[in-house]
N, C-alpha and C positions, 0 to 999 in steps of 0.2 A: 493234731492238725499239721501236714505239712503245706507248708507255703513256698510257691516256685516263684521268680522272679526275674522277667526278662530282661537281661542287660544291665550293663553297671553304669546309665546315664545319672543326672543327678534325683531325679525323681525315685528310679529306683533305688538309688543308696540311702535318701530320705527315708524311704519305706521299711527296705533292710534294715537299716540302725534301729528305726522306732520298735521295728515289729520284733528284732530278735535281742533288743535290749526290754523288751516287755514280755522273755520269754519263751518267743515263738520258734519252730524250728525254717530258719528262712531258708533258702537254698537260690543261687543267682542261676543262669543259663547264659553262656554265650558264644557263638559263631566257632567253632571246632578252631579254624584259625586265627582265633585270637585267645584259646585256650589258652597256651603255652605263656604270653605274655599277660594274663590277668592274673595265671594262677599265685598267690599269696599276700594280693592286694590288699594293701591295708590304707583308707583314709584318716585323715585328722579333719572334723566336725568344729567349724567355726562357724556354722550357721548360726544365726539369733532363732534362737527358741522360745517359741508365746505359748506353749500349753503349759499346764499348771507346773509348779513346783514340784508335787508329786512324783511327776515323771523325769525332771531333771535330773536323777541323781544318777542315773546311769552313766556309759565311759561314753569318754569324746573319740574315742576311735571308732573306727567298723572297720573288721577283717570279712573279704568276702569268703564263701563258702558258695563252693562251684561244682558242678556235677559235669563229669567227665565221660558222659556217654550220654546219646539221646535217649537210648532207650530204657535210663532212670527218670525219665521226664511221666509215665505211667503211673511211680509209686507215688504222685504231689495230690492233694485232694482243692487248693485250689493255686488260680496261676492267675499272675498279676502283669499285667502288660501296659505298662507308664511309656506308651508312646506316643510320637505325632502322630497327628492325623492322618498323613498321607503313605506312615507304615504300617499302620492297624491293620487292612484288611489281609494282608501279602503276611503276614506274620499270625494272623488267624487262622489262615488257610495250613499253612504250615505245621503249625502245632496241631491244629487239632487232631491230626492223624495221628499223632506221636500220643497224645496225652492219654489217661484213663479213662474209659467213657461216662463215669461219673463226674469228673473233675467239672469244677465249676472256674471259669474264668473270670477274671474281673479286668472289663478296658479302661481305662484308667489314661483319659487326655480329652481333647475338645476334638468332636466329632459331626457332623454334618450330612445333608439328606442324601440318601434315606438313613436314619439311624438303625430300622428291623432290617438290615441286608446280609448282617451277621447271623441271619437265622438259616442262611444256605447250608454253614461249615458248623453253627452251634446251634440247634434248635433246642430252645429249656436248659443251656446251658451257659447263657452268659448276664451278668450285670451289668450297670454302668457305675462309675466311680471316678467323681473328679476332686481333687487336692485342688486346695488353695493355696499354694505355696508356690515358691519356685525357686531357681538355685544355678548354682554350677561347679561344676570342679575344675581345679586349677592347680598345677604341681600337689596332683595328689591332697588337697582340701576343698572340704564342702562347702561351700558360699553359699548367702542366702539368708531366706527368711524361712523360718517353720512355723505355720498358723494351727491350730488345731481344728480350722473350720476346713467340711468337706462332705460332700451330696453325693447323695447314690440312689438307687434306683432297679426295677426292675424296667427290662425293656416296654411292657406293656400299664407300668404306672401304677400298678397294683403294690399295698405292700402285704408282704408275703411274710412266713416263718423264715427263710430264709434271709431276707433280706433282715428280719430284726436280731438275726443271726449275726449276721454282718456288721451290722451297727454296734451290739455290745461287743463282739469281735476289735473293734477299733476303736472303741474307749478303753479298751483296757490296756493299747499303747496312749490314748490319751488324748483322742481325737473328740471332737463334739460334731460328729456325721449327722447330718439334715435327711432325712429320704424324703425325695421331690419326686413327681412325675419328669423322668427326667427324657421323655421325647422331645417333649415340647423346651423345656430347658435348654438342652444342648446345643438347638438350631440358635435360641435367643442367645445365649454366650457366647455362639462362635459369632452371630452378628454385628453381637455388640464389641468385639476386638477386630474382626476386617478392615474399620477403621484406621486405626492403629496401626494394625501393621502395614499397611497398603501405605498407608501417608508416611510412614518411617522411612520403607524403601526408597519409595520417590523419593526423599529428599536426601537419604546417605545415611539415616539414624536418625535413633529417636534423642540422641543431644542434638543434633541440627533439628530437628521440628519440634520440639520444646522451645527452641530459642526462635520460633517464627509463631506467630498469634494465626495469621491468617492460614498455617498448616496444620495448627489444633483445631481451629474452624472447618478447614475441610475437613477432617480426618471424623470429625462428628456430623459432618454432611453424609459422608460415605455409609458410617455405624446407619445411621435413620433411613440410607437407601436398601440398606441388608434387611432390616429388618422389618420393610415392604416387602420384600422374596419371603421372611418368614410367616408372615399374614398371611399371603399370597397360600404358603404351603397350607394354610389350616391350623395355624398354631394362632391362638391368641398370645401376643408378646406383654399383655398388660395385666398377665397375670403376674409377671416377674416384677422382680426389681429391676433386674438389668433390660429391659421392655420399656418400661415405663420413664429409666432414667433417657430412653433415647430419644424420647421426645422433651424431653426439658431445653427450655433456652439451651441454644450451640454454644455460650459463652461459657455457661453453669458449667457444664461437661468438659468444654477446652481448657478451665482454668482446674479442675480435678487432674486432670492428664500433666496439667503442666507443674503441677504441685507434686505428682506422682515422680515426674523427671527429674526435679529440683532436691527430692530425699537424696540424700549423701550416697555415693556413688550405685544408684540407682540405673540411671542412663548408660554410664560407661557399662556396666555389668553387664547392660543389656545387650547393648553393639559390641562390645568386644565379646561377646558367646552368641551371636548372633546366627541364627540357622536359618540360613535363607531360604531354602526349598521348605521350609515350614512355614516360615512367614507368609511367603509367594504361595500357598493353597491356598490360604485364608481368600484373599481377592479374585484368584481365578477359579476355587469353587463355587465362591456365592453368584459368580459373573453366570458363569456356565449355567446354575440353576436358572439365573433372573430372564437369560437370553429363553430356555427352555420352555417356561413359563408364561414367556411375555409382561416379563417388569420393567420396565425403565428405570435403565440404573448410569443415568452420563459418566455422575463423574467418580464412579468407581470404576467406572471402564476405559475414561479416560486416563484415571489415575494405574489401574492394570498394565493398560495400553503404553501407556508412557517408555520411550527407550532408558 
């Protein structure tokens, strides 16, 4: 099984190391103009790692392995794409001309409606795949947490040979993969973060709205207004946990966020690798859908709106 891997962000070096210290044949891809300068990358892995012991023993480096023409991008059987949201679809479109027309893709980030619009460029040819982990690199080291928790799915919620495919595919780097109905999932997750990151922006970072009560209050006003738009779509959100936690008291939820901010340089990680045009989807996609729809969403629109 060859495995392609778009980009050398931190998500995909996570993937890389796991998957080709677990044996696999990994291969990265990236931008012809930033070939020259990626090629012989080698990171140093100081992430905290929570899958078992088992898998620990492997090296704390990851050397990438880069392919040097697109038109090797055909011989991968499947292709992994750890992006934002807002590069997913422009980066589907792309490859899929290139790739094997068997190749199976796996998108791999937080995604929003419609989740089937990937069936223009991949029909029967894609999954979904979200990591619970997150990271960054920084002079050349992986920072971070590595969880082994991580859901996947067929587009249509069904689970498939393939999809249990996939699953023992990823414990055998050491992962404990959930497969969820992951339509209706992905709108609740991305919901329940808009919050979050809309009330960051506003206020310069998530260490500035940690250190305010009444911006973790809002910030869980906004998640409860997202995920009226996700109702609104036809998704029950109380099938979820992250559904169900958004209606819990705002204090219950503010004082979790604020406990999340307060872990040892948690915040700073956050705002100093801060992607803003990633953040900023999160608020003006769910806005755009709610206006669409006719949801009433103030003060996430306010909070969007905000200079």
């Amino acid at each position: 099984m060859k495995i392609l891997i778009l980009g050398t962000g931190a998500m995909g070096a996570f993937y890389g190391w796991t998957l080709a210290s677990a044996g696999h044949d990994v291969w990265h891809w990236v931008r012809p103009e930033k070939f020259a300068a990626e090629k012989g990358r080698r990171l140093q892995i100081k992430a905290m790692d929570r899958r078992a012991r088992a898998f620990k023993k492997g090296p704390r480096t990851y050397a990438f392995s880069f392919l040097e023409t697109e038109d090797q991008i055909q011989t991968f059987d499947w292709i992994l794409l750890p992006l934002p949201y807002f590069q997913m679809e422009a980066a589907v479109q792309s490859l899929a001309a290139l790739a094997h027309p068997g190749a199976l893709f796996l998108l791999m980030g937080n995604l929003w409606h419609p989740v089937d619009r990937f069936d223009a460029w991949l029909p029967g040819r894609y999954v979904f795949v979200f990591p619970h982990h997150g990271g960054s690199i920084t002079q050349e080291q992986l920072n971070g947490w590595l969880t082994p928790a991580m859901s996947l799915g067929e587009p249509d919620g069904s689970e498939t040979d393939r999809i249990r495919q996939l699953k023992a595919f990823f414990e055998s780097a050491g992962y404990r993969p959930q497969i969820r109905d992951m339509r209706g999932w992905l709108l609740v997750h991305f919901a329940a973060f808009t919050g979050f990151y809309a009330e960051a922006l506003r206020m310069g970072g998530v260490a500035r709205m940690a250190r305010s009560w009444k911006s973790l209050i809002r910030s869980q006003v906004i998640a409860r207004e997202a995920m009226e738009v996700v109702q609104r779509l036809g998704v029950d959100a109380s099938q979820f946990p992250e559904g169900r936690k958004a209606y819990q008291p705002l204090w219950q939820n503010a004082l979790l966020y604020k406990l999340l901010a307060l872990m040892p340089g948690v915040a700073r990680t956050m705002d100093q690798n801060r992607k803003t045009a990633d953040w900023e989807s999160y608020g003006h996609s769910v806005l755009e859908t709610a206006k669409a729809i006719g949801v009433d969403t103030p003060v996430l629109e306010e909070t969007v709106m905000a200079p």
